[in-house]
Biopython code that builds the backbone (N, CA, C, O; Angstrom):
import numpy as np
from Bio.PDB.StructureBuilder import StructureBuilder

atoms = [
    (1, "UNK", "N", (-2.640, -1.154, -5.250)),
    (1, "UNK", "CA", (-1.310, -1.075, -4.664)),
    (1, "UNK", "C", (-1.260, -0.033, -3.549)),
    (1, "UNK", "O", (-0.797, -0.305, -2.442)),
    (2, "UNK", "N", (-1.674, 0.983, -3.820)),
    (2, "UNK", "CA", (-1.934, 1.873, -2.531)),
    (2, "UNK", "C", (-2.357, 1.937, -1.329)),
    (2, "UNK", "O", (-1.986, 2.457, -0.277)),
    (3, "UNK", "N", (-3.743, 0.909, -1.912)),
    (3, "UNK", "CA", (-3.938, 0.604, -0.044)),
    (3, "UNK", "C", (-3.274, -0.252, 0.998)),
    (3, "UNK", "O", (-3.908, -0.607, 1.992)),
    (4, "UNK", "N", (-1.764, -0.666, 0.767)),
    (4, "UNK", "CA", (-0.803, -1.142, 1.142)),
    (4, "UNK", "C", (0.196, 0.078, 2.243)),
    (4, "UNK", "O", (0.983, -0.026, 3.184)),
    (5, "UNK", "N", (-0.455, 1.255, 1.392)),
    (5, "UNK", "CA", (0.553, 2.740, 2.524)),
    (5, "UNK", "C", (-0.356, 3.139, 3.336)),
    (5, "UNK", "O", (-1.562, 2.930, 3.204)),
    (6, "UNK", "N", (0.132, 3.685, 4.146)),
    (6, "UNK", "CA", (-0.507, 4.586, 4.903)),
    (6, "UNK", "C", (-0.859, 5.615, 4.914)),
    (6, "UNK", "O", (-1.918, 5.959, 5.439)),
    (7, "UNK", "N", (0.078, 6.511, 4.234)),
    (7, "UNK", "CA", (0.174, 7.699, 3.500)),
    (7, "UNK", "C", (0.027, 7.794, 2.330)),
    (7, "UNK", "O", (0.053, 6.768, 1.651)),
    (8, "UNK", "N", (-0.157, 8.945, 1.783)),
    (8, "UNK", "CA", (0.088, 9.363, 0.215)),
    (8, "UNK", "C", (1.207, 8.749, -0.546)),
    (8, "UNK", "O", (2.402, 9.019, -0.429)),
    (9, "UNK", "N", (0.593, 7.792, -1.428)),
    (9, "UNK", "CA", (2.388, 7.216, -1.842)),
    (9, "UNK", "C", (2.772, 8.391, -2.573)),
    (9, "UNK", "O", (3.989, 8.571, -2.605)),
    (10, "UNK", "N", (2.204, 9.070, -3.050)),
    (10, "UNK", "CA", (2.938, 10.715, -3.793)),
    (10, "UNK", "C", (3.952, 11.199, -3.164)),
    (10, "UNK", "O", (4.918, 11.668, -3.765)),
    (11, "UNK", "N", (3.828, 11.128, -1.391)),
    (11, "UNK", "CA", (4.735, 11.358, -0.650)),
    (11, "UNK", "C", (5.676, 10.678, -0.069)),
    (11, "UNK", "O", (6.135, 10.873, 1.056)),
    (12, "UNK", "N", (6.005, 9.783, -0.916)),
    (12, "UNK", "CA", (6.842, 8.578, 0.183)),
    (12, "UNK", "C", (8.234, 9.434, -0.999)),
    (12, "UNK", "O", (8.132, 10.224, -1.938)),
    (13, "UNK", "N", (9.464, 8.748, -0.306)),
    (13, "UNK", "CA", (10.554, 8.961, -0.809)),
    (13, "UNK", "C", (10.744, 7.343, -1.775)),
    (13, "UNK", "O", (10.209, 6.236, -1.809)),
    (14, "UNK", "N", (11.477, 7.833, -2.227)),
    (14, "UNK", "CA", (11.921, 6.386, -3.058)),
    (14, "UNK", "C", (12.611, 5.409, -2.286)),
    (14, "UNK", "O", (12.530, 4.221, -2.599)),
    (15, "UNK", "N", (13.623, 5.980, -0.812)),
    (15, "UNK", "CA", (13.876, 5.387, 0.280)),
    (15, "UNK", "C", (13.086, 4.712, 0.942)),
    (15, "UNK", "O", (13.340, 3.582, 1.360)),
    (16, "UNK", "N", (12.005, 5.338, 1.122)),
    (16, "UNK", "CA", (10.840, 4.678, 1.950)),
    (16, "UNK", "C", (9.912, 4.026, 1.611)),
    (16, "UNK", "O", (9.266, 3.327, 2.392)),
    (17, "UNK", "N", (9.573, 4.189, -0.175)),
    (17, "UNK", "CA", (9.371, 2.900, -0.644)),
    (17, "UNK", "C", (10.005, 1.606, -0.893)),
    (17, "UNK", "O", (9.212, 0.675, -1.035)),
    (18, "UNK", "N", (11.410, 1.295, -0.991)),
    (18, "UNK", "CA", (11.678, 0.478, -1.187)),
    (18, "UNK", "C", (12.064, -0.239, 0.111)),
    (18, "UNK", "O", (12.280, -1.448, 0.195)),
    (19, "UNK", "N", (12.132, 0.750, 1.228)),
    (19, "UNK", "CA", (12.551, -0.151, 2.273)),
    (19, "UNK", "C", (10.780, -0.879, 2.867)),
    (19, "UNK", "O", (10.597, -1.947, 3.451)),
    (20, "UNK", "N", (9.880, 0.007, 2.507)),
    (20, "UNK", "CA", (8.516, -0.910, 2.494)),
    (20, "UNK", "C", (8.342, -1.867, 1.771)),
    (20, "UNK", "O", (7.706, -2.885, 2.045)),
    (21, "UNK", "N", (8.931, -1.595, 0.733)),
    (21, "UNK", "CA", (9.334, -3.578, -0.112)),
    (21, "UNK", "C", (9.752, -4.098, 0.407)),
    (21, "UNK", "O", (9.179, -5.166, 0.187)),
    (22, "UNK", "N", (10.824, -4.376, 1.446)),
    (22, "UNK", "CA", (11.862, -4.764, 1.675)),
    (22, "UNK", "C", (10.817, -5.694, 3.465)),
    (22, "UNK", "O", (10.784, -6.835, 3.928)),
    (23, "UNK", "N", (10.191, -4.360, 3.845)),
    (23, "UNK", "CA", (9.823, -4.883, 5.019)),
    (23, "UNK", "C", (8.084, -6.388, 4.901)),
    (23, "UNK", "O", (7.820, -7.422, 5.515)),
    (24, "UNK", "N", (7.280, -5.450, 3.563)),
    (24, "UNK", "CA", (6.931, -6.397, 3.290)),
    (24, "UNK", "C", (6.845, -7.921, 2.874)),
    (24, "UNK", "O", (6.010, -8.784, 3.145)),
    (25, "UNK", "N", (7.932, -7.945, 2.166)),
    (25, "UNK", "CA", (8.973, -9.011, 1.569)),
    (25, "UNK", "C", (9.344, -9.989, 2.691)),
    (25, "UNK", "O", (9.383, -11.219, 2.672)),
    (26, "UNK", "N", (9.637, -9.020, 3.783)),
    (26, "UNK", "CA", (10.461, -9.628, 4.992)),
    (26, "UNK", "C", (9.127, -10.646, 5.856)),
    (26, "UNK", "O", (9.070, -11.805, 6.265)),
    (27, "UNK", "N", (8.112, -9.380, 5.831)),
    (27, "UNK", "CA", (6.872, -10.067, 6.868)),
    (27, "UNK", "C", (6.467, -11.368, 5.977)),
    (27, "UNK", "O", (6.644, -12.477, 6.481)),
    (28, "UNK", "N", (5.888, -11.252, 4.574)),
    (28, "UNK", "CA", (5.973, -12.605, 3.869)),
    (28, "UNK", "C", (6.597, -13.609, 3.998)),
    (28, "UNK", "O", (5.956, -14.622, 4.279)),
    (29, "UNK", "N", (7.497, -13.667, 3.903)),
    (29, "UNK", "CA", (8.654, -14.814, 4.641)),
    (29, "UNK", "C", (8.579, -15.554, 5.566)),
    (29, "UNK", "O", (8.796, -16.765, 5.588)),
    (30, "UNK", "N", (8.152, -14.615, 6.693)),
    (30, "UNK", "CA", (8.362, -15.121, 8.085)),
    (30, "UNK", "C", (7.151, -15.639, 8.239)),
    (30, "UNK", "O", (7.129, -16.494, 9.124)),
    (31, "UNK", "N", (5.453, -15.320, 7.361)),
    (31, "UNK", "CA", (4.695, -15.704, 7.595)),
    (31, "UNK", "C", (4.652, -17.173, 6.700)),
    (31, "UNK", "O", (3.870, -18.087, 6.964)),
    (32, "UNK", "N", (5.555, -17.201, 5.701)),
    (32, "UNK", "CA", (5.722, -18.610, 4.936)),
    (32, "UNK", "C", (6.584, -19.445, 5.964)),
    (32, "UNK", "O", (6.177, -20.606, 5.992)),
    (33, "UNK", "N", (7.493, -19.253, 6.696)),
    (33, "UNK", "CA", (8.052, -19.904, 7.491)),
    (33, "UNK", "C", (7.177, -20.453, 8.563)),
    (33, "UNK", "O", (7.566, -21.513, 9.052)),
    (34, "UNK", "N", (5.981, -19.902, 9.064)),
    (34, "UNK", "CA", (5.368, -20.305, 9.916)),
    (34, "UNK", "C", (4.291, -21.144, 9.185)),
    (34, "UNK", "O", (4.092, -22.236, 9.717)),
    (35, "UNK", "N", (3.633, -20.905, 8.202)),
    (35, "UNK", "CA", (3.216, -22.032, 7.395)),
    (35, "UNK", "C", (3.881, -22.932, 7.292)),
    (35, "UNK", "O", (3.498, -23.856, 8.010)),
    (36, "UNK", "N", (4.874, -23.175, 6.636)),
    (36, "UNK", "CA", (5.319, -24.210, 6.519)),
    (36, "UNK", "C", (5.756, -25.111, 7.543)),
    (36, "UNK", "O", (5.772, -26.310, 7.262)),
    (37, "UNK", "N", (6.323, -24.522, 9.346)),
    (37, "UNK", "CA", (6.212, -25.293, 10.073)),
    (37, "UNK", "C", (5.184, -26.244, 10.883)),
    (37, "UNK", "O", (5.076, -27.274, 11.549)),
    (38, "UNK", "N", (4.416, -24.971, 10.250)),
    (38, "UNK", "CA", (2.594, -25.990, 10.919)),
    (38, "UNK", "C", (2.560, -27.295, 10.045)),
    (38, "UNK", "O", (2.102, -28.368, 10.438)),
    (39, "UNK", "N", (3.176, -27.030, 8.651)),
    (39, "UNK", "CA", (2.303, -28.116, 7.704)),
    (39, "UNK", "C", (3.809, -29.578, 8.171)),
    (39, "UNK", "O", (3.572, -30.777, 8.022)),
    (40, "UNK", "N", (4.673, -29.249, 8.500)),
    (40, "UNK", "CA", (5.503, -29.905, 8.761)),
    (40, "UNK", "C", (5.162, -30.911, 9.903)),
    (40, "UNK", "O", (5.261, -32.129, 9.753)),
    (41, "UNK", "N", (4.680, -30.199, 11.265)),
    (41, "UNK", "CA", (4.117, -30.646, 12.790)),
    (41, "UNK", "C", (2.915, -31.481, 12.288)),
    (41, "UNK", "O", (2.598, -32.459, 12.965)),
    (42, "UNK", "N", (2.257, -31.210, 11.234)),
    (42, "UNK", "CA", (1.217, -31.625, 10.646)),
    (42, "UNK", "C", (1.112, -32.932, 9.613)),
    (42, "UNK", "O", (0.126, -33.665, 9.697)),
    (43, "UNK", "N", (1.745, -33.092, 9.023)),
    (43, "UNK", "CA", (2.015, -34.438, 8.323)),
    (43, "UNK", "C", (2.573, -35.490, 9.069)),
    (43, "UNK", "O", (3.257, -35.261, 10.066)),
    (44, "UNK", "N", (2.257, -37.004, 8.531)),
    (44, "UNK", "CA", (2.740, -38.073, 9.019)),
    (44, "UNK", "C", (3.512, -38.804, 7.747)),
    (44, "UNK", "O", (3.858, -39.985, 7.712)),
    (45, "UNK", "N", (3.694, -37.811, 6.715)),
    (45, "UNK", "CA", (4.284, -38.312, 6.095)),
    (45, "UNK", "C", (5.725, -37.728, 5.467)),
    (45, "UNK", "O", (5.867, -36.665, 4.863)),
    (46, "UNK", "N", (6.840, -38.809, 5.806)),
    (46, "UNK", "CA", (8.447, -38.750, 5.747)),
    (46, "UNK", "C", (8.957, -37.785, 4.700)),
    (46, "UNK", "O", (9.814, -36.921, 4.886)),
    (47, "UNK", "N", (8.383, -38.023, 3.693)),
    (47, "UNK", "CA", (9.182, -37.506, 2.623)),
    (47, "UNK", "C", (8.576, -36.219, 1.933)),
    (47, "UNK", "O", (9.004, -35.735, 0.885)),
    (48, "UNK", "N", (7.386, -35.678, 2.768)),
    (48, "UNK", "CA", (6.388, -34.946, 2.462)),
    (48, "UNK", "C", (7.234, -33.406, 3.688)),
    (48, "UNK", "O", (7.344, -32.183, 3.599)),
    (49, "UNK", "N", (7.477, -34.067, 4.309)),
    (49, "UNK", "CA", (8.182, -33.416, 5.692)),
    (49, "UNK", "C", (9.523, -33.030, 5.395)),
    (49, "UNK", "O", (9.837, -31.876, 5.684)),
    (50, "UNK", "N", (10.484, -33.877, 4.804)),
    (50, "UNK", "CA", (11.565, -33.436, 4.032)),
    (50, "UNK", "C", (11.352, -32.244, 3.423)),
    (50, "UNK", "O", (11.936, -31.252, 3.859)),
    (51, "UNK", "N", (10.451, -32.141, 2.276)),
    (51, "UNK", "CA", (10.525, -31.248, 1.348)),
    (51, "UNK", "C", (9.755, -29.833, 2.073)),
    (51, "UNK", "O", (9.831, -28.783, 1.436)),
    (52, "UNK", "N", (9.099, -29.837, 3.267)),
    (52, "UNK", "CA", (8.755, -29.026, 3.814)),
    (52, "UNK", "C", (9.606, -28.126, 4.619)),
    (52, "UNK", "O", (9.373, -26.917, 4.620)),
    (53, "UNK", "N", (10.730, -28.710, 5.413)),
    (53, "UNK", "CA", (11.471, -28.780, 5.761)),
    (53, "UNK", "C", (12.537, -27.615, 4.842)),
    (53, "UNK", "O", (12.963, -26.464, 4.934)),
    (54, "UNK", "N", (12.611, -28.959, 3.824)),
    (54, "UNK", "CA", (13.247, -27.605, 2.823)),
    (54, "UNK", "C", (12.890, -26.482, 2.492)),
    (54, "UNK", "O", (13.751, -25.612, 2.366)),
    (55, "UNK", "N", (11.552, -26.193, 2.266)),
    (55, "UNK", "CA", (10.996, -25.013, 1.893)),
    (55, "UNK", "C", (11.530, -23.973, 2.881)),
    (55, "UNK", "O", (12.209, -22.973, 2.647)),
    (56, "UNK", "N", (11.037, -24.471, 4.100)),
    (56, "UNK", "CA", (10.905, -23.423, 5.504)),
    (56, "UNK", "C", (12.147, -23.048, 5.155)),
    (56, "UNK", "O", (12.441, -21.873, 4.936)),
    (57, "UNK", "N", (13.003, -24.066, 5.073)),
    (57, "UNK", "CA", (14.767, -23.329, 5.527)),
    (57, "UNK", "C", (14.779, -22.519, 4.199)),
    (57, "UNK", "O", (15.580, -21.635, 4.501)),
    (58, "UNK", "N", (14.432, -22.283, 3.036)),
    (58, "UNK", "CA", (14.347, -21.652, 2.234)),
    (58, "UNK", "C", (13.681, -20.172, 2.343)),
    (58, "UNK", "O", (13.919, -19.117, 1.755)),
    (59, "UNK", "N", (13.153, -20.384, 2.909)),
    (59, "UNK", "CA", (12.373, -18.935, 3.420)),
    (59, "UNK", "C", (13.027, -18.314, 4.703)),
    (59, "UNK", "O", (12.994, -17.091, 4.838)),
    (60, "UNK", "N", (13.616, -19.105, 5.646)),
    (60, "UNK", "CA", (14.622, -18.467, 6.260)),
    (60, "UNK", "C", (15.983, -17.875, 6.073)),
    (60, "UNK", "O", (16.700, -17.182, 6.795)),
    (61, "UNK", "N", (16.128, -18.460, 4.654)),
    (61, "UNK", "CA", (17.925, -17.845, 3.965)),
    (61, "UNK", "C", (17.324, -16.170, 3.412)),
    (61, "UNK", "O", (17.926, -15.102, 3.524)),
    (62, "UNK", "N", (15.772, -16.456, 2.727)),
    (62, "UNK", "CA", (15.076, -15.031, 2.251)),
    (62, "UNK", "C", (15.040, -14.302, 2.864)),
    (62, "UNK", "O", (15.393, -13.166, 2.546)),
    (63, "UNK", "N", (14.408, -14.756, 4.525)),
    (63, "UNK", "CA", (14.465, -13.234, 5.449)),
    (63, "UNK", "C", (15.580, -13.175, 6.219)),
    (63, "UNK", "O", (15.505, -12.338, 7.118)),
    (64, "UNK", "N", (16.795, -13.917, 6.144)),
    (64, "UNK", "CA", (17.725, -13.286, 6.349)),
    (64, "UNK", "C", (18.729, -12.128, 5.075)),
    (64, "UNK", "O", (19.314, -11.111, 5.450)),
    (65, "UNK", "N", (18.711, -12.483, 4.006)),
    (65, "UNK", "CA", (18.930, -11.279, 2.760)),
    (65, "UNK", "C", (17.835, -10.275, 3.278)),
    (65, "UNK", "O", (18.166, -9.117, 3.529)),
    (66, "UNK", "N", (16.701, -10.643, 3.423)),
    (66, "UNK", "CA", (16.027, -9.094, 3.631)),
    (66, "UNK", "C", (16.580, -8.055, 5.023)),
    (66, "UNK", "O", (16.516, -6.829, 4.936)),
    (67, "UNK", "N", (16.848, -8.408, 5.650)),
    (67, "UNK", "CA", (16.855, -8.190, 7.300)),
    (67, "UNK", "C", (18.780, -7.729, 6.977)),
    (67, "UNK", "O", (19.402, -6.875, 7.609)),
    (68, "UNK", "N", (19.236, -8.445, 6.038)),
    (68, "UNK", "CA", (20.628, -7.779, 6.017)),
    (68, "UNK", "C", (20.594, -6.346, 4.609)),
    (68, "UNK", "O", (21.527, -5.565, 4.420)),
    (69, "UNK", "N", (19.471, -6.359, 3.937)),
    (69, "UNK", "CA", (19.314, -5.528, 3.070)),
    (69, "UNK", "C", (18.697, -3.874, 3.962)),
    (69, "UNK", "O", (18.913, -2.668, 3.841)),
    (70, "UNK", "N", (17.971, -4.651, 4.721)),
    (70, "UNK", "CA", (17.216, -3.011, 5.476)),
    (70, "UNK", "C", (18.448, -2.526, 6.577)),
    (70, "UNK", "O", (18.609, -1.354, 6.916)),
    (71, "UNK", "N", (19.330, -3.745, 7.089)),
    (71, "UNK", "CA", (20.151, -3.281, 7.919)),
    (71, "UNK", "C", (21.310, -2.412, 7.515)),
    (71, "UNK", "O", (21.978, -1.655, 8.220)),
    (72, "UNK", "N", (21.443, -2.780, 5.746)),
    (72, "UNK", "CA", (22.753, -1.651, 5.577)),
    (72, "UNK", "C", (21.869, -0.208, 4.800)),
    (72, "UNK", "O", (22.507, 0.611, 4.137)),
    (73, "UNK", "N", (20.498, -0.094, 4.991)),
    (73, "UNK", "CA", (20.160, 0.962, 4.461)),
    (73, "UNK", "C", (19.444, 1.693, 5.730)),
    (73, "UNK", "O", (19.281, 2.913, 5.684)),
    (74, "UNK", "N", (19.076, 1.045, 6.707)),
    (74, "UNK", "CA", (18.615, 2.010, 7.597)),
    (74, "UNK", "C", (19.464, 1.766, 9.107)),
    (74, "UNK", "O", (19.437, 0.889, 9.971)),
    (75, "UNK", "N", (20.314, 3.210, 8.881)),
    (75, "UNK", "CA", (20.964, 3.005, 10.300)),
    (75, "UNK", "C", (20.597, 2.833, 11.434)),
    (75, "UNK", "O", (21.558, 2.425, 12.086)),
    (76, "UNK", "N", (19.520, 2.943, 12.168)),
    (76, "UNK", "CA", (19.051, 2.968, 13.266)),
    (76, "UNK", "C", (19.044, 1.636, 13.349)),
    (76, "UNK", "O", (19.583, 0.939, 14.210)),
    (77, "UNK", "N", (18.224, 1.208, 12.142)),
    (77, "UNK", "CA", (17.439, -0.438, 12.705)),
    (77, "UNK", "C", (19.155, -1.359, 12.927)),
    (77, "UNK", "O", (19.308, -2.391, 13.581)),
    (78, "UNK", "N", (19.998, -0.769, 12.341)),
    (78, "UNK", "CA", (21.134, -1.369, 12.328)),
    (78, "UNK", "C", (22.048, -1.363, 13.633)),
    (78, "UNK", "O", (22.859, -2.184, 14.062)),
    (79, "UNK", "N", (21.695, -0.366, 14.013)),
    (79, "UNK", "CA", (22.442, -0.313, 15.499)),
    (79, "UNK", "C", (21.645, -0.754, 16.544)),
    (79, "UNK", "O", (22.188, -0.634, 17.642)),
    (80, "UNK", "N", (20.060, -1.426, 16.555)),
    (80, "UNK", "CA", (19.288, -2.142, 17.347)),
    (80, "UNK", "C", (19.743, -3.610, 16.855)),
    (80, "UNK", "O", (19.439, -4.483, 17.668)),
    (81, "UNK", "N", (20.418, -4.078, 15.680)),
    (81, "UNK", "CA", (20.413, -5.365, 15.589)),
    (81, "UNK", "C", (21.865, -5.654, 15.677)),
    (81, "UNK", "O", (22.155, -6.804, 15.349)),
    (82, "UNK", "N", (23.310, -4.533, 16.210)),
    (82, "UNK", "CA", (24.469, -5.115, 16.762)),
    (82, "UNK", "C", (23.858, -4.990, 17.819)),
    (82, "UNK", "O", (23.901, -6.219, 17.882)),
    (83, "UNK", "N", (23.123, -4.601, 19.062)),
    (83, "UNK", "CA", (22.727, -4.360, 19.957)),
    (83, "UNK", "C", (22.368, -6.048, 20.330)),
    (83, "UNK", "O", (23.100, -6.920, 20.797)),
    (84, "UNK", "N", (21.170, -6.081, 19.980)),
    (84, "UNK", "CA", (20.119, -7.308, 20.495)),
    (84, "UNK", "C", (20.920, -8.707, 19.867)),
    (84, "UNK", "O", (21.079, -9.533, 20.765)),
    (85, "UNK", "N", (21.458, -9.160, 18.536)),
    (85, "UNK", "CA", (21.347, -9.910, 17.745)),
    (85, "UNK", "C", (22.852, -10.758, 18.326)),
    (85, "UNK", "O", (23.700, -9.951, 18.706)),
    (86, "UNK", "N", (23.225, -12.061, 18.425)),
    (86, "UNK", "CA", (23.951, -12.843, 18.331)),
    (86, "UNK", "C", (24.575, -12.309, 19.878)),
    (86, "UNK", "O", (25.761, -12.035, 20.059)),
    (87, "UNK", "N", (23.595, -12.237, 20.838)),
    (87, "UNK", "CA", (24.016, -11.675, 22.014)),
    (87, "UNK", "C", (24.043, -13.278, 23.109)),
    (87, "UNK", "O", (23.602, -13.022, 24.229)),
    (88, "UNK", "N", (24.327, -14.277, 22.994)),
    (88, "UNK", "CA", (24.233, -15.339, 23.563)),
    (88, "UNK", "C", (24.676, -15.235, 25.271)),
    (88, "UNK", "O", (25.741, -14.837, 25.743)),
    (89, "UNK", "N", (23.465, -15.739, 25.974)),
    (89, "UNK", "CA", (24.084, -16.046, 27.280)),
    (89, "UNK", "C", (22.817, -14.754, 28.186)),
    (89, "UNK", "O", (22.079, -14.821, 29.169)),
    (90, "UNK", "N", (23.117, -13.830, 27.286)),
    (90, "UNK", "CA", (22.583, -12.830, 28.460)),
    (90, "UNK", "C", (21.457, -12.758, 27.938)),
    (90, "UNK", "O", (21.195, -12.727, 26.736)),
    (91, "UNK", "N", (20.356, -12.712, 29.313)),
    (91, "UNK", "CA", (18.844, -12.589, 29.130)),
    (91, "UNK", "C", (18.258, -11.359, 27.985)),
    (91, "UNK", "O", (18.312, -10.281, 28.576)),
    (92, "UNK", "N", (17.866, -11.221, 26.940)),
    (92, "UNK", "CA", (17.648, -10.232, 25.910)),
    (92, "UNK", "C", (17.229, -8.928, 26.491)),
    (92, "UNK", "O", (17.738, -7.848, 26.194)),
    (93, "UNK", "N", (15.844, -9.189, 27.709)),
    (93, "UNK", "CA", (15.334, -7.777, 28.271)),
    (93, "UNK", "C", (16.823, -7.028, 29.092)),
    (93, "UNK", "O", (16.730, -5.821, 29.313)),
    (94, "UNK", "N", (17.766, -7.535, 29.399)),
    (94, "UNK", "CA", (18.722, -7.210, 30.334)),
    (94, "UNK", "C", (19.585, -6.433, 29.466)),
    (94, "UNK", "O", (19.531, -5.289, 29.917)),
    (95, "UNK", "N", (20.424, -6.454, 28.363)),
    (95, "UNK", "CA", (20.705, -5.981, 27.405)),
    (95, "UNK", "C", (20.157, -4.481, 27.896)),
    (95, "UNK", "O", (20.598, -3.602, 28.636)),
    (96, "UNK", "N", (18.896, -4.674, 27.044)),
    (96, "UNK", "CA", (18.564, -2.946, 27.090)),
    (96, "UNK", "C", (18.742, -2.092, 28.375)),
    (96, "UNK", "O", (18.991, -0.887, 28.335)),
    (97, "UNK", "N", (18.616, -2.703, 29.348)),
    (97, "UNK", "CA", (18.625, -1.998, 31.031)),
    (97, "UNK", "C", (20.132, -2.004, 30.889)),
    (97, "UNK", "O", (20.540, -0.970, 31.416)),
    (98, "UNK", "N", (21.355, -2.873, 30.303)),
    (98, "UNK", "CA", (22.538, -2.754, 30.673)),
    (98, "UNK", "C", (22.984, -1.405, 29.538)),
    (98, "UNK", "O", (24.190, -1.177, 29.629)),
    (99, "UNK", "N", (22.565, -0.870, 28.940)),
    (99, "UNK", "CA", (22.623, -0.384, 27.734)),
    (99, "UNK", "C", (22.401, 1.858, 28.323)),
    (99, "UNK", "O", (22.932, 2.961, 28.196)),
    (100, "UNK", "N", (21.268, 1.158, 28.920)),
    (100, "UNK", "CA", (20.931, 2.290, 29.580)),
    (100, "UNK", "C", (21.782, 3.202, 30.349)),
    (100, "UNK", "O", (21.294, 4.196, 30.888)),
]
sb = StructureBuilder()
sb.init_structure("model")
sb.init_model(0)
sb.init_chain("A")
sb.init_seg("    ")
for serial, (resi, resn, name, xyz) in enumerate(atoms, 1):
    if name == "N":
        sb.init_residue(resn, " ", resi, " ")
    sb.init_atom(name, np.array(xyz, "f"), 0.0, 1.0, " ", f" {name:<3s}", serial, name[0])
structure = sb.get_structure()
């Protein structure tokens, strides 16, 4: 389990372990979501694609609970995601230069 930190887990806070659950949890997800869209692009078969389909969107409802779990515990990341997130219309890199 340790060679998962970077540091001394002796030294982590209980904050900073769980939000490393939280981020791991999160990267899992997103890497099942991308599995599952390959295997989706990848089949020729209908009903095989359905249920793939389902999965993915299933793993996208997960890393959205995660991504709203780290957002009400770590303020920073929280004020980068009213920032960037549901910003429609305007080019994303522009944001930050308008921000500036």
């Amino acid at each position: 389990m340790a060679a998962a930190y970077h540091e001394s887990f002796e030294k982590l806070s209980k904050v900073t372990l769980d939000l490393h659950r939280a981020w791991m949890s999160l990267k899992e997800e997103i890497e099942a979501m991308d599995w599952y869209q390959q295997r989706i692009d990848a089949t020729n078969d209908k009903e095989l694609k359905e249920i793939l389909i389902h999965n993915r969107d299933e793993e996208k409802e997960h890393a959205a609970m995660l991504m709203e779990w780290v957002r009400r515990k770590d303020a920073a990341f929280a004020k980068e995601m009213k920032e960037y997130l549901f910003t429609d219309g305007k080019p994303i890199t522009e944001i930050e230069e308008s921000s500036k």
